[in-house]
N, C-alpha and C positions, 0 to 999 in steps of 0.2 A: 355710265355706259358699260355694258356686258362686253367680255371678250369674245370677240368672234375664234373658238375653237378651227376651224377650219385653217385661220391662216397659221395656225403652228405646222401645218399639213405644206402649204405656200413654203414656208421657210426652208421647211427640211427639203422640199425641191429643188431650190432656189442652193439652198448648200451642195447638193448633190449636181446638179445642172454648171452650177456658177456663173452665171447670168440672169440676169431678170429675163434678158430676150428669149432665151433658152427655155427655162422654168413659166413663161407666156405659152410658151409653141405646146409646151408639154400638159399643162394645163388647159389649154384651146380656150386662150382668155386673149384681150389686148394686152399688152405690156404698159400701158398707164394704172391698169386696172389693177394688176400684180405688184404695182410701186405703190399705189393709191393705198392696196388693203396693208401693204406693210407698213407704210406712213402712217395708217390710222393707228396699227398696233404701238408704234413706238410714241404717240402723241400720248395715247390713254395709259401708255406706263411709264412717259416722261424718262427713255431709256431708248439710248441709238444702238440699232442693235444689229445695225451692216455700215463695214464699211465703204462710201461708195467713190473714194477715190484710189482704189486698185482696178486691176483689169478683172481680176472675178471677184462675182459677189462674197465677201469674205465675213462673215461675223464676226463683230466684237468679242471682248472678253466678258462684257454681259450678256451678249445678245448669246452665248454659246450654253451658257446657263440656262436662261431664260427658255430657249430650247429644249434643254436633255430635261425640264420641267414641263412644258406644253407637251414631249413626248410622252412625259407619264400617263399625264391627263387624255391623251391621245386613246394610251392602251388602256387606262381606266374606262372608259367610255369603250372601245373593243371590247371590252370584259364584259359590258353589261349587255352589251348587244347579243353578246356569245351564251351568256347564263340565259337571257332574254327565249332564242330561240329553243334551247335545250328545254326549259319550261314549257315552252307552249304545244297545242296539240300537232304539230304539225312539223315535216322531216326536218333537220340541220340540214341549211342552206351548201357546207361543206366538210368533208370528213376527208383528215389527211392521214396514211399512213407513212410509219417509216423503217422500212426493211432492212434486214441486216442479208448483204448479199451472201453468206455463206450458208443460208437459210434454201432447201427446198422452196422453188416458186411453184411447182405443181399444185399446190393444195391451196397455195395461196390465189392461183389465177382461178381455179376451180371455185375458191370462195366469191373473189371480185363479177365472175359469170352468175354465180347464182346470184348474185346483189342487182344484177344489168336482169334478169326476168325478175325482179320483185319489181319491175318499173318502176322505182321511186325518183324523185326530182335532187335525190339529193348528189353532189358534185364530189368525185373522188381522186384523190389524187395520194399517188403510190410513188415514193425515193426511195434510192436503192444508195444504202452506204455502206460502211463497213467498219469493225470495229466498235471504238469510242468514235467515231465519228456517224454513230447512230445516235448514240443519246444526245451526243453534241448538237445534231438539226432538228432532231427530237424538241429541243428544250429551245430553240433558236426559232424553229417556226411557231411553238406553242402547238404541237400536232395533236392529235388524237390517241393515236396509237401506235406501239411501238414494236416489231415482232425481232426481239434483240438476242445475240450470245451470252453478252455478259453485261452488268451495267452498276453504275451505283445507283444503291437505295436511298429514300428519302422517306419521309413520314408520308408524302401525301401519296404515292404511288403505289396503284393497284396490280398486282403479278399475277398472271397464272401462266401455269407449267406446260407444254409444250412435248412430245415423245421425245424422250433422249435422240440424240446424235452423235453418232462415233466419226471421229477425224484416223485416218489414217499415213502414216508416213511412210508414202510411197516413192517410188524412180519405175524408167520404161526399165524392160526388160536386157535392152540394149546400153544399159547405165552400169559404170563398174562398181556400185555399191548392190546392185542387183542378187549378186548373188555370193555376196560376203557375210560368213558368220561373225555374229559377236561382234556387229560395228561400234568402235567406241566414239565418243563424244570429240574426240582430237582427230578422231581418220574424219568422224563426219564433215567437221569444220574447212576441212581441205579441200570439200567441194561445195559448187555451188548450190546456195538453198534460193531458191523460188518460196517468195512467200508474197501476200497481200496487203499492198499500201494502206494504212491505215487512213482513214479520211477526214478524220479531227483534226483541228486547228490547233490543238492541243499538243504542241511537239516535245511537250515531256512525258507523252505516252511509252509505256514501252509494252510490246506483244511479249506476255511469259511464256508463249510455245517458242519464238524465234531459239536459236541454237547460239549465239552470239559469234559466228563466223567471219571472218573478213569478206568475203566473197555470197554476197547477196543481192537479187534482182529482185525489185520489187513490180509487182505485175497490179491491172485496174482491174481483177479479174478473175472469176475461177475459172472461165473458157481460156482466158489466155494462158491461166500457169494450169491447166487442161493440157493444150495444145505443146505449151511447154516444156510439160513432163515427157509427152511422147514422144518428144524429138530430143531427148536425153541429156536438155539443158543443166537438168539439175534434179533434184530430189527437195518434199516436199511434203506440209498436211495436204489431204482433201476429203472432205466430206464422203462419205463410204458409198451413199445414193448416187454420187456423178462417178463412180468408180466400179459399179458392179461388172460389168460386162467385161470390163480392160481387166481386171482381176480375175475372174472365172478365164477368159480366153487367155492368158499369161502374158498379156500385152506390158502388162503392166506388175510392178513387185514389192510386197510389202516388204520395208527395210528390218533387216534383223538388229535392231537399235537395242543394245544393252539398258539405255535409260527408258525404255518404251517405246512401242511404234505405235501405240492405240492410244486417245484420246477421246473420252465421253462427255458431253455437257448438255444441259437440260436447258431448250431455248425458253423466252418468256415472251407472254404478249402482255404490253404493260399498256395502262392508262393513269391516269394521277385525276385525284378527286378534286383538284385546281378548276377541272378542265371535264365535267362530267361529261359522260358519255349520252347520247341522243340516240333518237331510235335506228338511224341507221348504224352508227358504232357499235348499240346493244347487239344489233342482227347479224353485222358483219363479225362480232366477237363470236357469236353463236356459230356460224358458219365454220370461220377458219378452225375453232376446233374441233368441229366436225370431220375437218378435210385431214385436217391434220390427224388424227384419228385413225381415219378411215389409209392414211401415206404409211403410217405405220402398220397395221394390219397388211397392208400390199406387200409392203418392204420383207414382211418374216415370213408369208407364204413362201 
């Protein structure tokens, strides 16, 4: 007898859910039928693999094996579906992007609009994280593409470059670092920095721009540490694009910071050869460098 792949799919519900009754509803099966196909699995591998005298469905110590194994064979069989369509004449059923929110969205919505008049059938789907917590959903969802600040490299992954981006370390106009020369790194600490929660799971991350201050707010947001700066919460990077008008108008003050107030880095749009790219990734790769291109050209008129 062939294993039914599908019930390693039942199981991990059924762990997730914790009830057979539960993991039935969600399934839109009967609940004999959900015990019936896990019964069958555990006759043909002669291994009990729930236990079912707890109040949730709880898997054995083999049965949890036997699992993170069916899951492989799971994504093995994903994988082949996924090369499957990339090969064939016809669009990728889905193409997910994963943006690093400190990244200009104009260019990038400009890209996603020209992809919606190419009518094609294929389904797109755009995350906004930040940090190491871009590569982290990056590699977590198995995505497409990646439009990141910084990230580690690997052998299979494909980069290209991006127009530079200067961060600037600003305060409102109305902030007492505003308009102090020669701020040193011990006056700066003394006040509060506004910076951006990093979104990795990963909590041995550390941001090399932070200041390492005692007094830091951490914001979901560059509209909120935006709106933050202006109401003279604290002082702060921001991207130089969300900042031209508050700059030119003196709303807003770049910090006379001894260690630097100006930061440059070169974004990248990555894909990894794990994971080839299909004709809508090819086009929507086409695009955003186009856009992107064309944001920088705007930006130095």
């Amino acid at each position: 007898m062939r294993i039914d792949v599908d019930t390693f799919k039942v199981l991990e519900i059924l762990v997730e859910e914790g009830s057979f009754a539960k993991a039935a509803e969600r399934l839109h099966k009967a609940q004999s039928a959900v015990s019936y196909q896990v019964k069958k699995l555990e006759h043909h591998l002669g291994v009990k693999l729930f236990c079912r005298d707890q109040y949730r469905a709880e898997l054995t110590p083999e049965g949890r094996v036997i699992l993170a194994e069916g899951q492989k064979l799971l994504q093995y069989l994903a994988n082949i579906e996924h090369l499957a369509s990339k090969f064939s004449d016809g669009w990728e059923p889905k193409l997910e992007l994963i943006v690093d929110g400190s990244l200009p969205m104009e260019p990038i919505m400009k890209a996603l609009k020209r992809m919606t008049l190419e009518n094609i059938p294929t389904k797109i789907q755009l995350n906004v994280e930040f940090l190491a917590g871009v590569q982290a959903r990056f590699e977590r969802d198995q995505a497409d593409l990646m439009l990141v600040k910084d990230y580690r490299t690997g052998p299979h992954y494909r980069p290209q470059s991006l127009p530079d981006i200067t961060t600037i370390l600003v305060v409102s106009s109305s902030h007492p670092l505003a308009n102090v020369p020669d701020v040193s790194l011990l006056e700066l600490q003394s006040h509060v920095e506004l910076t951006i929660e990093d979104s990795s799971p990963d909590i041995h991350y550390h941001d090399e721009l932070q200041f390492g201050g005692d007094k830091v707010f951490y914001l979901s947001g560059f509209i909120m540490k935006k709106n933050a700066l202006e109401m003279g919460l604290g002082f702060g990077w921001m991207p130089d694009f969300l900042i031209h008008q508050e700059l030119a108008s003196g709303e807003m003050v770049e910090v006379d910071f001894t260690g630097g107030s100006r930061y440059t880095f070169t974004p990248k749009l990555v894909s990894t050869m794990e994971r080839p790219l299909g004709k809508a990734g090819q086009l929507f790769t086409e695009f955003i460098l186009d856009e992107f291109a064309k944001a920088e050209l705007s930006y130095s008129l």
